[in-house]
C-alpha positions as CSV (number, residue, x, y, z in Angstrom):
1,X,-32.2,-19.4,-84.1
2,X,-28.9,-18.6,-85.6
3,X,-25.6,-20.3,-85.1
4,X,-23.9,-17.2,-83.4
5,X,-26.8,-16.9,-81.3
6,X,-26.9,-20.3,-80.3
7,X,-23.0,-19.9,-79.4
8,X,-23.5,-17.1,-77.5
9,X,-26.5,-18.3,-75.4
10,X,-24.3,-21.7,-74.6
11,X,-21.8,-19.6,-73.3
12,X,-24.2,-17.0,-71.0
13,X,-25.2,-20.6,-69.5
14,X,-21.8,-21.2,-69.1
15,X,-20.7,-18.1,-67.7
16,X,-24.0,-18.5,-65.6
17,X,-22.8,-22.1,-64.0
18,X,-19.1,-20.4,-63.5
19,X,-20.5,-17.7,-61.6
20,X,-22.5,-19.9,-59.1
21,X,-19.7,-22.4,-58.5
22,X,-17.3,-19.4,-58.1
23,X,-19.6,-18.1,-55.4
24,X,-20.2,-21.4,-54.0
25,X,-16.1,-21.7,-53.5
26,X,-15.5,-18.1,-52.3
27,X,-13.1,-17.5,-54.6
28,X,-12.9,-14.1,-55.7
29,X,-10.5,-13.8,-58.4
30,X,-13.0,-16.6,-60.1
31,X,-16.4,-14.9,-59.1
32,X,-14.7,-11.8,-60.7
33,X,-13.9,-13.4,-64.0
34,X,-17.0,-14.9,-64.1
35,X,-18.9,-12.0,-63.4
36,X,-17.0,-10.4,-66.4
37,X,-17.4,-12.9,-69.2
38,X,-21.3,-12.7,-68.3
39,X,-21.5,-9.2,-68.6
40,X,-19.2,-9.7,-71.7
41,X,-22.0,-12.1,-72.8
42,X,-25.0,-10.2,-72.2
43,X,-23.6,-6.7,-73.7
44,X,-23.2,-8.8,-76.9
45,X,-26.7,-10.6,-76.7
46,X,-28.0,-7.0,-76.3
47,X,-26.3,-6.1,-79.0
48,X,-27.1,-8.7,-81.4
49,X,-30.5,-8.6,-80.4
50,X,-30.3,-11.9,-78.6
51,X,-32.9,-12.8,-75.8
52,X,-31.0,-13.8,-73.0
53,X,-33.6,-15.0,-71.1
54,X,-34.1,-18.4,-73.2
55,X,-30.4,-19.1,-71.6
56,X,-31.6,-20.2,-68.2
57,X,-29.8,-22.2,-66.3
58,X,-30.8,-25.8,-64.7
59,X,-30.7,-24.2,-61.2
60,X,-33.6,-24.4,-58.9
């Protein structure tokens, strides 16, 4: 795997662990970025032809 694809899976698990401890707080404005950059994340994967699904997260 690539360096840009690396970079971009490290941040879907990022965006992935902001989401969750946005949701976790109830804060809105947070869940709302959050949910933004992920989708901002995944349309790029998709469009690199990146598998997203090797980004999982450590959540059970």
């Amino acid at each position: 795997m690539g360096e840009f694809a690396e970079a971009l899976l490290a941040r879907v698990r990022a965006a992935r662990v902001a989401l969750a401890a946005a949701v976790a707080a109830g804060d809105a404005y947070a869940v709302a970025m959050a949910q933004d950059e992920l989708d901002d994340m995944m349309r790029l994967a998709c469009g690199h032809g990146v598998a997203v699904e090797a980004a999982g997260t450590d959540e059970e």
